[in-house]
N, C-alpha and C positions, 0 to 999 in steps of 0.2 A: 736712064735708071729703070729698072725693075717696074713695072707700072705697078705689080700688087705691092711690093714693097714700100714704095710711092704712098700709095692710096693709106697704106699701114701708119707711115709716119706723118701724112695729114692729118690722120683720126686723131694720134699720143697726143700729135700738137696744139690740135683746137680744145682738147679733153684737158691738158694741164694747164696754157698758157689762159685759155678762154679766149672768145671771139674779139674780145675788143684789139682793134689795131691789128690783126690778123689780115694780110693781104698777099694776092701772089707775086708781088715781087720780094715780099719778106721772105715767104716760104721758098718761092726760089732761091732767096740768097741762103739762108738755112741749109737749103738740102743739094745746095751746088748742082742745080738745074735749069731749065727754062720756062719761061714763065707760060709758056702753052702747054707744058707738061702740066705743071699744077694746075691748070686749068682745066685739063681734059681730065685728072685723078679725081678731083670738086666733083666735074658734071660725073663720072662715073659711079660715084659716092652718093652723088643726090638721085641718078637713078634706083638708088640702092634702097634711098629711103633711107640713109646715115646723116644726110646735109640738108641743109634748106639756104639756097642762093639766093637773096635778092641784092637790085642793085643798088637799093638806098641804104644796105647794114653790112658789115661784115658777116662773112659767111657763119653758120654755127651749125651745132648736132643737135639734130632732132631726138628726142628722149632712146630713140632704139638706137641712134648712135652714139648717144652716150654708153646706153647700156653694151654695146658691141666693145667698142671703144677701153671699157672698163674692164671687159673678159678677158682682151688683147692685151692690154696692158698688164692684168695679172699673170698673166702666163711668160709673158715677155720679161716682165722684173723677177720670177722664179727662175727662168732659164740664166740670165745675167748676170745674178747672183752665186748660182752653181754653179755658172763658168768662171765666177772672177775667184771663186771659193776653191777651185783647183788649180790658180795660177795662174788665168788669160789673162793677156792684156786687156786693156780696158778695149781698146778701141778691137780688138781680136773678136773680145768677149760680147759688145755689142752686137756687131754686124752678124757673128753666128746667131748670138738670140736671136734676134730678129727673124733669120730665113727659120731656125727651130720654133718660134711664132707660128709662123704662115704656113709650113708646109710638116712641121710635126706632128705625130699625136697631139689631139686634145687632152688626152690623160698625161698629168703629169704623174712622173712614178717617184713614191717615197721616198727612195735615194737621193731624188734632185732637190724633191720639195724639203728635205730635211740641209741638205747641203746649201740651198738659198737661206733657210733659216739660221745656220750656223754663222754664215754670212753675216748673214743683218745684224747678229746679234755682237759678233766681232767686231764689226763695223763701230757698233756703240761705246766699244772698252777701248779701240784701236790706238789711245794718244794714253793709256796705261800701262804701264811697262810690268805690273803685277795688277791680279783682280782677284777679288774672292768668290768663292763658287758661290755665297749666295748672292751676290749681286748678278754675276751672269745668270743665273737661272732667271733674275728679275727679269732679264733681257729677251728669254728664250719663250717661247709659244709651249702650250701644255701641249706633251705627244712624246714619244719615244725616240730616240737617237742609238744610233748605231757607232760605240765610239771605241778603234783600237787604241791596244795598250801595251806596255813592255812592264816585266819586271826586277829590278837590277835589285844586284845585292847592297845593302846596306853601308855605310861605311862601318868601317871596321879594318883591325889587327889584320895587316896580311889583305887585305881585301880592296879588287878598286870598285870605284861606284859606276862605273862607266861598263861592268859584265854583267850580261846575263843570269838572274838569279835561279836555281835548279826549279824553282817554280814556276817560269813562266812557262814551261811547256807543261802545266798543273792544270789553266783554265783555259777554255775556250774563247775564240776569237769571234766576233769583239765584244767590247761588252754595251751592257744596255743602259742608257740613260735617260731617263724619265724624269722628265719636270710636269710639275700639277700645281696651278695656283703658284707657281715662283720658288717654288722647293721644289731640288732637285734629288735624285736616289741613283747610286750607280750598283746594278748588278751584274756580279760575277759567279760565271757557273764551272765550280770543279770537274775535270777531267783525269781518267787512269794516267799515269807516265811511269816512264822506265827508265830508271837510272844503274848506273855501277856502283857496285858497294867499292868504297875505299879500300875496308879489308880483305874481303874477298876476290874483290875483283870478280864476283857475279852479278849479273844482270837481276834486277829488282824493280818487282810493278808496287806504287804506290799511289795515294791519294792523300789530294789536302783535304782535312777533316774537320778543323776550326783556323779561322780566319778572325782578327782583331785591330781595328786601327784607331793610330793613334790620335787622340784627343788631349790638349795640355801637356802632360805628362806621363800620361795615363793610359792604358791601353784599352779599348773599350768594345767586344765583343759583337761583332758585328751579327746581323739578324740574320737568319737563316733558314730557307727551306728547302731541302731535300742536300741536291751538291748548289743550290745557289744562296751566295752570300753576298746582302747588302749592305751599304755606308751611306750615312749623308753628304751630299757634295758641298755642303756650306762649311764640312768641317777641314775643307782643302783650299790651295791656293794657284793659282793660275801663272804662270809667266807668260807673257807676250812677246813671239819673236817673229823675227824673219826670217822663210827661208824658202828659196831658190826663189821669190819672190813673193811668196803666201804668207799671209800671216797668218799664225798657227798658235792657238792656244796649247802651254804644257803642263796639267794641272797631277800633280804630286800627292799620294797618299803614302805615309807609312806602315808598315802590316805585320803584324806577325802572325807567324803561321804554324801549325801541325801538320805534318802527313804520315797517316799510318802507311804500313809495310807489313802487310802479312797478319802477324798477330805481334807485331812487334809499333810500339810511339816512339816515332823518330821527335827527339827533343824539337820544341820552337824556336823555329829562325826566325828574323827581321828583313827585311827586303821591301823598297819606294819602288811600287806600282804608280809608272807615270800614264796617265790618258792624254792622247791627242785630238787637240780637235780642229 
């Protein structure tokens, strides 16, 4: 085996299980090696000033291997979880953390560190087949999330729900998701688009103007600065599914919208902006 790899999984193991009953034929048997390997990883570690060997105790970490130990292990359960959060296997998703551990950046970058945190927080709804946004926000760490989205048209006359509504190419991708204290906020920021006019059959640049989602029965005027417009995410519902082996939250807002055209108010449409996450 990998001797820094080795020395890696000695640290996790005397860090989580604790020193008691810790010996190397265990850790050999653990980590399907020999027992002079974990032997020579120990002495390499206690040169390090990580271990303290003596022969009347099981080995343990001296406070700076704890504290090493503790660094290793954050970084290792960020990687793990953003691997397993795009569909590794486990045992896939392991073994890569791991060498991303040891021979990665120390900086972890927001994309992963937000993709472990989606993770974990899935992790916690994961035996719920629906969840409501304000309990997942319970689950989420305060910070911002990077969450895309589609926007289909509504059901309706003539209409399937499963197309593309003329406003998803309205807003920019993706949108932003902000939890603070367990309440969650998703903003969306309008962008110009170009569609065909029915009648004319001329090419037509518009924007959405007001944005409202629904609440009860009610439709309720979402807050607004500049082209960005927000909603509470408590006031949406989550599904829980599978897919190609991820599990993937699908959390549903209904909207209705305005977009001007020129100097002309194109009437409000209805159209379930879904986020995934």
């Amino acid at each position: 085996m990998n001797k820094d790899l080795l020395r890696f999984k000695i640290l996790l193991q005397l860090l989580h299980a604790g020193s008691d009953d810790v010996s190397e034929r265990m850790l050999a048997s653990s980590f399907a090696c020999e027992e002079r390997e974990i032997r020579e990883g120990m002495q390499a570690l206690a040169a390090e000033g990580l271990l303290e060997m003596d022969p009347n105790i099981s080995p343990h970490l001296t406070e700076q291997g704890i504290e090493s130990a503790r660094a290793l292990d954050r970084r290792f359960q960020i990687q793990l979880y953003h691997l397993l959060n795009e569909g590794a296997a486990y045992e896939d998703a392991t073994h890569d953390a791991s060498y991303l551990t040891l021979y990665g950046s120390e900086e972890i970058s927001p994309a992963r560190l937000q993709s472990a945190r989606l993770y974990r927080a899935k992790l916690a709804v994961q035996d719920r087949t629906q969840v409501s946004g304000g309990e997942l926000c319970r689950h989420l760490p305060d910070g911002e999330y990077r969450v895309p989205f589609f926007i289909y048209r509504a059901n309706g006359r003539g209409k399937s729900p499963d197309i593309l509504s003329m406003a998803n190419a309205g807003f920019e991708q993706p949108s932003i998701f902000k939890v603070h204290h367990g309440f969650g906020t998703f903003y969306m920021t309008s962008k110009p688009m170009i569609a065909k006019s029915r009648v004319s059959g001329l090419e037509m640049q518009g924007k959405v103007e007001s944005v409202k989602y629904m609440e009860g029965k009610m439709y309720i005027p979402c807050d607004q600065e500049g082209d960005v417009f927000s909603f509470p995410a408590f006031r949406m519902r989550f599904q829980n599914i599978l897919s190609d082996g991820r599990q993937v939250l699908h959390g549903s807002a209904k909207l209705s919208m305005r977009c001007d055209v020129g100097i002309m108010h194109m009437p409000e449409s209805v159209a379930v902006a879904v986020f995934i996450l």
